[in-house]
Every structure is written in C-alpha cells, then in structure tokens.
C-alpha positions in Angstrom: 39.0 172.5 0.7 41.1 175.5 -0.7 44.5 175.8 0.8 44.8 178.8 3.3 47.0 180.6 0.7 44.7 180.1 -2.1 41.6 181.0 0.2 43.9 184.7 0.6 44.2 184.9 -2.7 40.7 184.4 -3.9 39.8 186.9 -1.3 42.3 189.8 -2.9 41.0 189.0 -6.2 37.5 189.3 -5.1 38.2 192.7 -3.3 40.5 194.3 -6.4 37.5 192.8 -8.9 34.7 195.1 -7.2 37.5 197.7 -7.5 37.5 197.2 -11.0 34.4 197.1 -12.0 34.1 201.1 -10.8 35.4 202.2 -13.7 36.4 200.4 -17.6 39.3 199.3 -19.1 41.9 201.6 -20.3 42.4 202.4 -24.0 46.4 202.1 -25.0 47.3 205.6 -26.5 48.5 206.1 -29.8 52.2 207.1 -29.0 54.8 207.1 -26.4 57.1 209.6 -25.8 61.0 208.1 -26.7 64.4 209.1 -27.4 64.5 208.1 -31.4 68.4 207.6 -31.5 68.1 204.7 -28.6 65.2 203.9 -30.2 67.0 203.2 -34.0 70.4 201.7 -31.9 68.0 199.5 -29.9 66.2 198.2 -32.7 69.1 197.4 -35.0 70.8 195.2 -32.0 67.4 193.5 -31.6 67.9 192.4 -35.3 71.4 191.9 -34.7 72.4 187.9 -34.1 75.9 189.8 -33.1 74.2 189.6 -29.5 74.7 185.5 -29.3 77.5 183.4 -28.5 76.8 181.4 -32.0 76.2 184.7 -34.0 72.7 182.4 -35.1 70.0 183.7 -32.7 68.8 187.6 -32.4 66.4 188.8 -30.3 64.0 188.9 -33.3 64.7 184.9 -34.0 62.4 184.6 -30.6 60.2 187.9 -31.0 58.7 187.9 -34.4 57.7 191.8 -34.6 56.0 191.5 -37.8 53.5 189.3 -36.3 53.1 188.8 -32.7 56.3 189.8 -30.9 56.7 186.2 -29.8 56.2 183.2 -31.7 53.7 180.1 -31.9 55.7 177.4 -30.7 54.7 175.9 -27.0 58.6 176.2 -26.5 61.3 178.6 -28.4 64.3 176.5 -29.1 67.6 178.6 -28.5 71.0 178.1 -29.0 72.8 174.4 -29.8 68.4 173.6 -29.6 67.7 174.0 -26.3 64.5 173.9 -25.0 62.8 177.2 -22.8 61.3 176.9 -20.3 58.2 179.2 -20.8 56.3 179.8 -23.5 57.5 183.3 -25.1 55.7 186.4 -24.2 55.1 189.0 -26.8 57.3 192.0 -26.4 54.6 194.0 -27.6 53.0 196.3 -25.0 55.4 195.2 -22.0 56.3 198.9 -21.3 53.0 198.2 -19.6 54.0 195.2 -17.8 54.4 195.8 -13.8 56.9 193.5 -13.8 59.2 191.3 -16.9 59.1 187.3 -17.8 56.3 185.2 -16.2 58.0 184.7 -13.5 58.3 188.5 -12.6 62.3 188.0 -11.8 63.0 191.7 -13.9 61.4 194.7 -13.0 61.3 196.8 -15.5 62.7 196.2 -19.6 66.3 197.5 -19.5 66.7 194.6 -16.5 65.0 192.2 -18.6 66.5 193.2 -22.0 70.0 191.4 -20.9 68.5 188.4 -19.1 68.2 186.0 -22.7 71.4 187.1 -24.3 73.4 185.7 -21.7 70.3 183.0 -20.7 72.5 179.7 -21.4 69.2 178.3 -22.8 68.5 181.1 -25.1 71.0 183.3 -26.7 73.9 181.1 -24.4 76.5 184.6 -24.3 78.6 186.2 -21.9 78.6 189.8 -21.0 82.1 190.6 -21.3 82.0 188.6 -25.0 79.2 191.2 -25.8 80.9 193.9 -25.2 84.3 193.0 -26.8 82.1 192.1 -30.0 80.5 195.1 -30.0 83.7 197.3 -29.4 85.4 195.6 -32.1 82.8 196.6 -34.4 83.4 199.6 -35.6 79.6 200.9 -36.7 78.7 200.0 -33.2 81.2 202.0 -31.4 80.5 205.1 -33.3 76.5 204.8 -32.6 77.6 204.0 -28.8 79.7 207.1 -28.8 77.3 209.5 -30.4 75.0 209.0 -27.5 76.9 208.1 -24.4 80.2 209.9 -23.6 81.5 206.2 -21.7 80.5 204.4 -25.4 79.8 200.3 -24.7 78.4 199.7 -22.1 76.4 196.9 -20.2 74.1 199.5 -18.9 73.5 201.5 -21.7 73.1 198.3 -23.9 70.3 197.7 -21.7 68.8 201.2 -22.3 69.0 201.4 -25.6 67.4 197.9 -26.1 64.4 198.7 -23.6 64.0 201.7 -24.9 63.4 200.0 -28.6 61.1 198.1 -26.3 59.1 200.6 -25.2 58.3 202.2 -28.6 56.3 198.9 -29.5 53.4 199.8 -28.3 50.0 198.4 -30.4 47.7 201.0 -30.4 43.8 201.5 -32.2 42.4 197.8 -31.6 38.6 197.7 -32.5 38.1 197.6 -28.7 40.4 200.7 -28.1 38.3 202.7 -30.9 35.6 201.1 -28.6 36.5 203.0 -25.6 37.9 206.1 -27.3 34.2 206.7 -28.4 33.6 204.9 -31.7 30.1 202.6 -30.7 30.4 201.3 -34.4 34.0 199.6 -33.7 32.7 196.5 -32.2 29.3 194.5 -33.3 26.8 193.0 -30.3 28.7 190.4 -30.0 31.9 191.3 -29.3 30.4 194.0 -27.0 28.2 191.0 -25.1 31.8 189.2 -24.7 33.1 192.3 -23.1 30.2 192.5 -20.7 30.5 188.8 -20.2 34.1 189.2 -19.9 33.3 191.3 -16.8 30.2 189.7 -15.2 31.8 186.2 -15.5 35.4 187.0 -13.2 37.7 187.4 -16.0 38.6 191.2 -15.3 39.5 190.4 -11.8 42.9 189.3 -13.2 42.8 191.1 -16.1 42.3 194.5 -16.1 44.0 197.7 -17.0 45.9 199.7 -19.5 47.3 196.0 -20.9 44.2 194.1 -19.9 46.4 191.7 -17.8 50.4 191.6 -16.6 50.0 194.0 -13.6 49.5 191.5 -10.7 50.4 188.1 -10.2 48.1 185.0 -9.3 48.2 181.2 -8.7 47.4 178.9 -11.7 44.8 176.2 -10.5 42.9 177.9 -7.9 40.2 175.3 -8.1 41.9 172.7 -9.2 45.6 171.7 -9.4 46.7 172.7 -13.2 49.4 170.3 -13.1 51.9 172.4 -13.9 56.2 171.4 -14.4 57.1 175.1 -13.7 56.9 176.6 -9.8 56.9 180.4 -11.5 57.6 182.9 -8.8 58.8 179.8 -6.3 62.0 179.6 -8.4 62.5 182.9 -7.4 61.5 183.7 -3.9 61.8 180.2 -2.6 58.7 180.9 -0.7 56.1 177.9 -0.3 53.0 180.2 -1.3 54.4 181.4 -4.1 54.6 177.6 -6.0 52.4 177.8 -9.2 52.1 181.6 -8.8 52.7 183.5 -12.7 52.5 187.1 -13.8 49.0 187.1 -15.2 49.9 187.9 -18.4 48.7 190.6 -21.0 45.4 190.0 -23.3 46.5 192.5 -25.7 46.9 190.6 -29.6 46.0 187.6 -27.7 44.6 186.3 -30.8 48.0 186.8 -32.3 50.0 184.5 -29.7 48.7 180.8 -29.6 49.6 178.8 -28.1 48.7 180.0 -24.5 49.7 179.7 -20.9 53.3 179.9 -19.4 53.7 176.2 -21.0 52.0 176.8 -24.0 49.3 174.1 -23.2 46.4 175.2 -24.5 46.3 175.6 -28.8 43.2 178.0 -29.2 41.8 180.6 -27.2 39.0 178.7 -26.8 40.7 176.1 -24.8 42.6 178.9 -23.5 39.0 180.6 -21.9 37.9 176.9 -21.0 41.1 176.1 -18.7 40.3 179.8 -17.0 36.9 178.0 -16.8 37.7 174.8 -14.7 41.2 176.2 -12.6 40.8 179.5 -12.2 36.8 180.7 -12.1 35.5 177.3 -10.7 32.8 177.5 -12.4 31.5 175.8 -16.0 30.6 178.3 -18.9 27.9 178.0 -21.3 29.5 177.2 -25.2 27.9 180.6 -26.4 29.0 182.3 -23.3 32.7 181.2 -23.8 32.3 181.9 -28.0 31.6 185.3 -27.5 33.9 185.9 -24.9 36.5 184.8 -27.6 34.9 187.2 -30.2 35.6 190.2 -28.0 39.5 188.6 -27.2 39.7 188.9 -31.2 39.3 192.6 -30.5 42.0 193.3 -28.8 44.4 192.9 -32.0 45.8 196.2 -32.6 48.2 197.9 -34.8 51.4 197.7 -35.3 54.0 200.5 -34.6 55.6 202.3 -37.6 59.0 201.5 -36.2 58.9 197.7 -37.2 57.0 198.4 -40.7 60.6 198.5 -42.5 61.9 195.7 -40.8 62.7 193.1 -43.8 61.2 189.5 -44.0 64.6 188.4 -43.8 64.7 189.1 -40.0 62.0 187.1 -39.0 
C-alpha cells in the first residue's frame, strides 16, 4: 500500500500530466538576452582555478562545457579527492531550472554559483580568501571596476558567474527543429518515442521549456529505489520530503551518463527501465522503451558560441 504522502503525490502528478498533455513541449529559443561584459568576466572565472582553496579545481574541472556541462563520472572528485555527493548536473540549460542542485537548496544561479567554491567537498574555499585573491590580482580588479562602481564583490561575483550561466543555453536539437516546424528533423521513430514518451507517463514529470527540472518528485514511488541520499529532507527536515529530487532536465541527456542523483544507472536505457519499475509502476515493452531512447537522443542540441573558443586545455 502506497504511503499517504506518496498516494498525494501520485495524485498531483496525475492532475498536472492531463494539464500537460493540452498543449506540447516547448522549443528552447536560439538566444537569450545578456549583459556580454558579465557574460566574458563570468566565463573567464569559470575557467579560472583562482576560485579554489588549492588553486587545482575550476568550475570547468566539474562542468566540462565542451561536452556536456557536467562530466561522466557517478561521483566528481573535488579537492584533497573528496567524494560528492550527487552526481553533477549539467550547467547547460539551468537558466531554465525552477530551482538549483538536486536538492533544490538555491533558487536561482547567482545563489547557486557560490555554493561549490566554498563547498568543503568541492572547490573547499572561503569567501573572504576569494575575494582577497581576486583583489590582489590586478586584471581582476580592473574588470570588477569597469562594471561595478563597489569592484569585488561577493554579490557581484555571483552575478557575473550566473550570468555566464545563463548564456549557455543549447538551442536547435533535432526535436526543437521538430517543434519549430521542420517534420523532416525527426524519422518515425523518434517521433513514435515522443508519442510514447507522452502516452506512457513520462511527461508528467518531465515537461516544459527544459523537458524536466521545474518540479520536484519522490524517487521510488512504487517501489523503494534504495537510495543513500534524503534530497530535499536534508533541507527542510520534513518527513515527506525523504527521497524527494528536483526532477532533473532531459535536455543533452544523451550527453550526461551516468544518470540519476547517484549516478546509478550507466545507459539511458537502464536509465528509462528504472523510471519503469519505481516511478511508472508499470513494465515496458523492449521496443517501446528503444524508441523512447531514440527520441531522448533527440534532445542533444547545440552548443552556444560562447564556449566554442574555450581551449582543450580547460577541460
């Protein structure tokens, strides 16, 4: 028997699923308007390993941006080789995120663009070291100045870091041609995985402009998932909210194996079966789930000019 919580949930995502299906997913547009100074200053401290206590680890070291904006490791290792905690989300797209981290504990970028430099897991730093770096760094302070009349800053580290963030944006994926118009842009059976994709349950958590990361929802419905990590419990302390995750984003999914907030599953096709058993309740035919991965391989898109120069040096 579900638990009372659960049953509630199921019940929401059953009511915002008929919602859904009134009208189709959202196509990602080709641009975003951004302030192009941030922008440069934002993405030359993501580069930067100036931003960790060891000088070793950059933002980049964790978010490969000429691949996937995360990596393919169940667990990033960050300074002195500690282990995460979650599996690294891509920072691709997450302007589109309702909320930051799987956990949802940032609710917007510029709050979560400080959160792993000073992480002791991650980047292991200290604000007030940041800042006395970057004021003793003579570049930085100029840059600082020439957009902010206070200079360094923690807040308008933040800024110019999210807004970097927002600029990576990964527009004109087969299935966004798809939608924009273009019939042509996916074969019969990617567009029978879409249809599947809906008919089967999977749109009721992910659905929107980033196909996912705009609600949150228990992992194991059906079935405990076994899962280490108590997500939003860690922060809320509430009982109901044990197991609960930000659904995350399907957007380059075929890009970011492994999969899940603990990187459990290797493939997307073990990714779609675990949806399967925990979260839909139900088994799925092999050709069913197959296609359903060929239309997930649609959802690759491209990526933004902005990182194009980035040298392989960085990654």
């Amino acid at each position: 028997m579900l638990q009372k919580s659960s049953f509630v949930l199921l019940l929401f995502v059953s009511v915002l699923s008929s919602v859904i299906f009134a009208a189709e997913l959202v196509p990602l547009p080709t641009s975003l308007k951004v302030d192009a100074k941030k922008v440069q200053l934002g993405k030359k401290l993501f580069l930067d390993p100036i931003l960790s206590k060891d000088k070793k680890f950059s933002c980049m070291t964790c978010h490969n941006l000429l691949h996937n904006g995360a990596d393919n490791s169940a667990y990033t290792k960050g300074i002195d080789e500690k282990k995460g905690h979650f599996n690294v989300p891509t920072v691709y797209n997450a302007v589109y995120n309702f909320r930051q981290f799987w956990d949802g504990r940032a609710k917007n970028l510029k709050e979560q663009a400080l959160n792993p430099i000073i992480n002791p897991v991650e980047m292991g730093n200290s604000m007030p070291v940041v800042l006395r770096d970057l004021k003793k760094n003579k570049e930085y302070s100029a840059l600082f100045e020439a957009l902010y009349d206070d200079g360094i800053t923690e807040d308008n580290l933040a800024e110019v870091l999210a807004e970097f963030e927002k600029a990576l944006i990964t527009p004109n994926s087969p299935f966004d041609r798809y939608l924009n118009g273009d019939i042509n842009a996916l074969n019969k059976y990617e567009i029978e995985g879409y249809r599947l994709f809906k008919t089967k349950g999977c749109i009721s958590c992910h659905n929107g402009i980033n196909i996912g990361a705009n609600l949150y929802n228990k992992f194991g419905i059906y079935k405990d998932a076994d899962s280490e990590e108590l997500g939003r419990y860690n922060t809320t302390h509430r009982e109901e909210d044990k197991y609960v995750f930000k659904v995350p984003s399907l957007r380059n999914v075929a890009l970011t194996a492994p999969y899940m907030h603990d990187g459990r599953a290797k493939t997307l096709e073990d990714a779609v079966n675990i949806m399967t058993k925990y979260q839909l309740g139900r088994p799925m035919k092999k050709d069913d789930l197959l296609h359903i991965v060929e239309f997930l391989n649609t959802l690759t898109g491209e990526l933004p000019e902005i990182v194009k120069d980035i040298d392989v040096q960085h990654q």
